[in-house]
N, C-alpha and C positions, 0 to 999 in steps of 0.2 A: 504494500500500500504506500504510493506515494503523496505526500501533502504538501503543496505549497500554500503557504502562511503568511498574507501579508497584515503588515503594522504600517503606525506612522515611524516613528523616530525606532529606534533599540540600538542596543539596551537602553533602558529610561530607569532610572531609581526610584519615579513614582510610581512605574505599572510592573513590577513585582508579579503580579499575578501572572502575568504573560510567562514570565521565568517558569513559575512554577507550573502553567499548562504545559509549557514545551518539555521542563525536565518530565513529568509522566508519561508523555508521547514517547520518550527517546526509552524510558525504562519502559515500556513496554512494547519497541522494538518497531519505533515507526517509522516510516522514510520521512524529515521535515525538511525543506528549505524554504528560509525566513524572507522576506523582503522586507524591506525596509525604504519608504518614501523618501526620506531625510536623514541625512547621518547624527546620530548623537552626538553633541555637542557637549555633555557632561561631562565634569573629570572625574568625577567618583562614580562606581558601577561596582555592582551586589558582586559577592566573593562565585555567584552560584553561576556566575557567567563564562568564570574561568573554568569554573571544576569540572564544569560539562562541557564546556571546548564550543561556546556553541558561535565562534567565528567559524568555525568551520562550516557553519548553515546557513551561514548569515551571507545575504546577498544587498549591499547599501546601492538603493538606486540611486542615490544622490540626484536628486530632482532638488534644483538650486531654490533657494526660502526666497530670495528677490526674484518677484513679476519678473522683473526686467532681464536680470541673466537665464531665466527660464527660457523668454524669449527668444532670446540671441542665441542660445545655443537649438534652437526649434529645427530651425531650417535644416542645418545637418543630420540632424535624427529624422526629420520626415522624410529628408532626400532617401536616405538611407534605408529605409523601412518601404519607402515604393515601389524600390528593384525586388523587396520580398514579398510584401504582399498592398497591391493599389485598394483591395476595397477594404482589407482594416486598418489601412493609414488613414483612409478617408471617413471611415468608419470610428474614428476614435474623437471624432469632431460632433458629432451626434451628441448635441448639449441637451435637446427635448429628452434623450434617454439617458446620458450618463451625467445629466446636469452636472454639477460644480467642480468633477473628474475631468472632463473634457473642456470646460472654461479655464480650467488651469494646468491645460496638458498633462494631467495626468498621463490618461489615458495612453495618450504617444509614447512617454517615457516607460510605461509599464510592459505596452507593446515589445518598445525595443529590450524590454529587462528579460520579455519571456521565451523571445524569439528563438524556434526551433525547441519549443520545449512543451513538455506534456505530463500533466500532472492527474493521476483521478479524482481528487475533488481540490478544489482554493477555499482555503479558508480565511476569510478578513474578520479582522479584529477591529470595530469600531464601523457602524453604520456608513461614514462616508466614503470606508475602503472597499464597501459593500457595492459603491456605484463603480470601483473598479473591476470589482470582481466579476459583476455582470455582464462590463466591456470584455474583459477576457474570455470568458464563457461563449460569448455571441462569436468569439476570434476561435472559436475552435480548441482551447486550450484546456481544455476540462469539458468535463460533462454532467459535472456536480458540484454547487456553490452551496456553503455554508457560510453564515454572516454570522457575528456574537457584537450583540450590542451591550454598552458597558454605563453610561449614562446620560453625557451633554450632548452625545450620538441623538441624543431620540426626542430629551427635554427640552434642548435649545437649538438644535440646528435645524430641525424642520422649523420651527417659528422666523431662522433670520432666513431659511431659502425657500418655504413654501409650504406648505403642506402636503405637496404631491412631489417631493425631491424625490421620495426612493416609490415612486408608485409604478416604476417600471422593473424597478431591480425587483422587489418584493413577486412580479412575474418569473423573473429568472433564479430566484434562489429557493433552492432545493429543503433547507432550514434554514430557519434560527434559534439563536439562543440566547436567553438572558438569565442575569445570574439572582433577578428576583420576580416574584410577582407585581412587584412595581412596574418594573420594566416592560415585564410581558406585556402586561397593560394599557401602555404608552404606544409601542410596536400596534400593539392591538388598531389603537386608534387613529393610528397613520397610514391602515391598509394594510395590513399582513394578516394573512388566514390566520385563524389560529392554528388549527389542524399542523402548522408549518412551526410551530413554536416550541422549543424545548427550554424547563428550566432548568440550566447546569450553572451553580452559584462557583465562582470563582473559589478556587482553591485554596490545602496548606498543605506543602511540603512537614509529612507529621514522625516524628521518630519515634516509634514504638520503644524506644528506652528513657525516653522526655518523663524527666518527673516534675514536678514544683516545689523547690525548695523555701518554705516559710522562714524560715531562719535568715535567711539571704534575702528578705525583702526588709525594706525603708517603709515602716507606716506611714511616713513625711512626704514619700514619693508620689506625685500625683502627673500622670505624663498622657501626653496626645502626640499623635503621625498624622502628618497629610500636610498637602500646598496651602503657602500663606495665601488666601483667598476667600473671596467672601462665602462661598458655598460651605465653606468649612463652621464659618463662624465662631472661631477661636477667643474674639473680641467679647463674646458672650460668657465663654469660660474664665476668662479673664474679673469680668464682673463679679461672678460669682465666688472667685478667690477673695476678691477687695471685702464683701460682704462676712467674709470668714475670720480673715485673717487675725482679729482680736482675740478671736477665741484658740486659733489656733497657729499661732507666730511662728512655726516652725518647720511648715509646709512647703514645700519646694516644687513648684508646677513646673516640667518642662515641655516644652512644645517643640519638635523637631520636624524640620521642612521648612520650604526656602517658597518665594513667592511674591505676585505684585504689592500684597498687604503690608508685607513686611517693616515698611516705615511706619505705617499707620499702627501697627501693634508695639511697635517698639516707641512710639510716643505717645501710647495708650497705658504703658506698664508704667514710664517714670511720669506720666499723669497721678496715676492712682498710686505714685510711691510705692511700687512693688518689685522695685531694682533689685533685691536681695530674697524674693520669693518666687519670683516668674523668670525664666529665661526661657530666650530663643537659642534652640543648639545650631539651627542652620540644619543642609544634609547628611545625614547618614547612613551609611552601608548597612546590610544587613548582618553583619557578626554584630557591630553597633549597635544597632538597634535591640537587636538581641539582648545581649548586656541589659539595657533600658528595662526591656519586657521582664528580666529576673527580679529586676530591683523594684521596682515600682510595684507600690499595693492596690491605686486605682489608675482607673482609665476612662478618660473623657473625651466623647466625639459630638460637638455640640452643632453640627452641621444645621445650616438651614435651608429653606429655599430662598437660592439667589435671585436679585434684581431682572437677570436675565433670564430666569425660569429653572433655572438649574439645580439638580437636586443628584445627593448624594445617591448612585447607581446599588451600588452594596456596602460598600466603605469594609474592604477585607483587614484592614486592621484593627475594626473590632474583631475581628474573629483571632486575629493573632495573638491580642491582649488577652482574651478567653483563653485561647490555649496554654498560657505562660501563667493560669490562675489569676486572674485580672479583674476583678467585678468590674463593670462597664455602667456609664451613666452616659445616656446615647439621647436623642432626639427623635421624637417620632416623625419622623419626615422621609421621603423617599423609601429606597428599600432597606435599610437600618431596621426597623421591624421583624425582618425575615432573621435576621441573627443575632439578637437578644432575645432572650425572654425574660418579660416585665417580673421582675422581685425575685428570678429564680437566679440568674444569672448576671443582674445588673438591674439597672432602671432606666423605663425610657419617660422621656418629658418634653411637655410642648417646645416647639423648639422657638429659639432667643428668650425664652422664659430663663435667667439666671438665678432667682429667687428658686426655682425647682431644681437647680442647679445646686446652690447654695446648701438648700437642703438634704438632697441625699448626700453631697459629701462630709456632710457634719453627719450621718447615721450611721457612713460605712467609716470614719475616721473614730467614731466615738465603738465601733463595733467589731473588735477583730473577728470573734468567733464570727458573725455574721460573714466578713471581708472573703473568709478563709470559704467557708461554705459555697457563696457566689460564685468565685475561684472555682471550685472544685467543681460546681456544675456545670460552669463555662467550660471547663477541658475536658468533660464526658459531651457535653453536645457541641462540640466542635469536632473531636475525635471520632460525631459519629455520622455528622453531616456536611463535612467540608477538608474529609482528607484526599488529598488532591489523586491517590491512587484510584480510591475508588470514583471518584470524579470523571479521571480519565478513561476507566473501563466503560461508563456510562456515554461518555463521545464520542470511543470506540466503536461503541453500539452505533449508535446514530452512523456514522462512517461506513459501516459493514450494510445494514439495512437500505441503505443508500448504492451501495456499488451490487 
């Protein structure tokens, strides 16, 4: 079985999960090569990129980030592509069908990435690589498209390009997948059968010798993952430290991840004089992050729905705070729902509500035995709904059913 996999950028420090779909495919002995729209331009990249080799899968189309050098460099890739094939060079310009792929050449560039190549199904990761993968399909390069929608895929970019962006791809793809009922939902409402819809919630790479060591945890520790950005709504957790902090002066919130917010939270902490309680660590790796997840007693994901419609797709780093024994104080918003459960494993709370915020961490800091319990059910229903083996067995499925 051969799969080619296209992404935007890779490796990405944010999208983790992608690592971890690809390392299950490879442990269970899949053909993958990776494409990649845009080369990464991070200098830090998760330890799990090297361990798996996975440049060796890895195909950077380098489709240049300036309009303008996309441009200039057109002409020789079209030229190039019409001595091989005239009607899918001309065919990749079809904007009524690959809308915002083909206004931004994609579609050419991916042409010339696939050329003389043949894959049994493409698999895109993220809705707008879904209108590539439709162009490919039409070029003869598969004969089965699978798309996985993940979240601003579905929340906000049909709202800025239409409602009927992917109303022709959603003809050409064979499934999809989202990793909540949230999402399905959304997919739903954009024109996708449902009949076409699978839910396979992003993964965790899980080590059946993983304990949780209590002893090794900071009750002072209180820590949050993800992009400085307002879909995260960090600035809300923030509030809800300042309301605490009298009672409890010896709390240490960190927030790790990098992002546009970033001045705005950092002149939000020494507003509320919480210089010596709050920091920003910036990015980091996943041994790093790791570390974090040992130490730390809670975990706050205070995401909202953004200005732009945007809502958190699953947010897999509650799941990974679950695994690491983590009670979770999460916001009911988007698919965040699907992996907590309310008082057994964490709490969920209206979201930018920091007074409810405020509250559960003053229950679970006032609460070890409680702290430990949460913990402990978070890593029985992570370990039993999101280990990325059996994850993968189940796309497996889908893949086989398909061919």
């Amino acid at each position: 079985m051969n799969i080619a996999i296209i992404v935007n950028s890779f490796p990405s420090l944010s999208e983790k999960f992608l690592l971890n779909q690809f390392v299950g495919l490879l442990n269970e002995n899949i053909n993958i090569d990776i494409y990649a729209s845009v080369k990464s331009d991070e200098i830090h990249i998760h330890n799990l990129y090297y361990e798996y080799e996975f440049y060796k899968y890895t195909y950077q189309v380098n489709i240049p980030r300036s309009k303008g050098q996309r441009i200039k460099k057109t002409p020789k890739i079209f030229i190039k592509n019409i001595k091989y094939s005239l009607k899918n060079t001309l065919k990749a310009f079809s904007f009524t069908k690959y809308q915002r792929a083909a206004k931004n050449l994609k579609t050419l560039y991916f042409l010339d990435a696939f050329r003389g190549k043949k894959y049994d199904i493409i698999h895109c990761h993220f809705g707008q690589n879904g209108l590539i993968g439709a162009y490919l399909k039409d070029c003869g390069f598969t004969k089965r498209l699978i798309v996985t929608f993940h979240g601003s895929d579905i929340t906000v970019f049909p709202k800025k390009e239409g409602k009927n962006v992917y109303k022709y791809m959603f003809t050409k793809v064979d499934a999809v997948t989202a990793g909540t009922n949230f999402t399905a939902k959304q997919i739903v409402s954009y024109g996708c059968p449902k009949d076409k819809i699978h839910i396979i919630p992003a993964g965790i790479l899980i080590n059946k010798s993983h304990t949780i060591d209590y002893h090794n945890k900071d009750k002072n520790l209180i820590l949050s993952v993800g992009r400085l950005e307002e879909v995260k709504g960090f600035n809300y957790a923030i509030y809800a430290i300042e309301k605490i902090i009298n009672e409890f002066p010896n709390i240490k919130y960190y927030i790790v991840g990098n992002g546009s917010k970033k001045e705005l939270l950092e002149h939000l902490i020494k507003e509320k004089h919480l210089d010596k309680n709050v920091f920003l660590l910036g990015e980091k790796k996943d041994v790093e992050i790791e570390e974090l997840y040992k130490s730390a007693s809670i975990f706050i994901a205070p995401s909202i729905r953004a200005s732009n419609g945007s809502e958190e797709g699953q947010g897999l780093v509650i799941q990974e705070a679950e695994l690491y024994g983590i009670p979770v104080i999460a916001t009911n918003t988007g698919g965040i729902p699907d992996g907590v459960i309310d008082t057994v494993t964490g709490f969920l709370v209206p979201e930018k509500n920091f007074d409810a915020i405020a509250e559960k961490l003053r229950i679970l800091l006032t609460n070890t035995e409680q702290r430990e319990m949460m913990g402990k059910n978070g890593y029985n229903f992570v370990s039993e709904k999101y280990d990325i083996n059996l994850l993968t067995k189940k796309l497996i499925g889908i893949y086989k059913c398909l061919l």
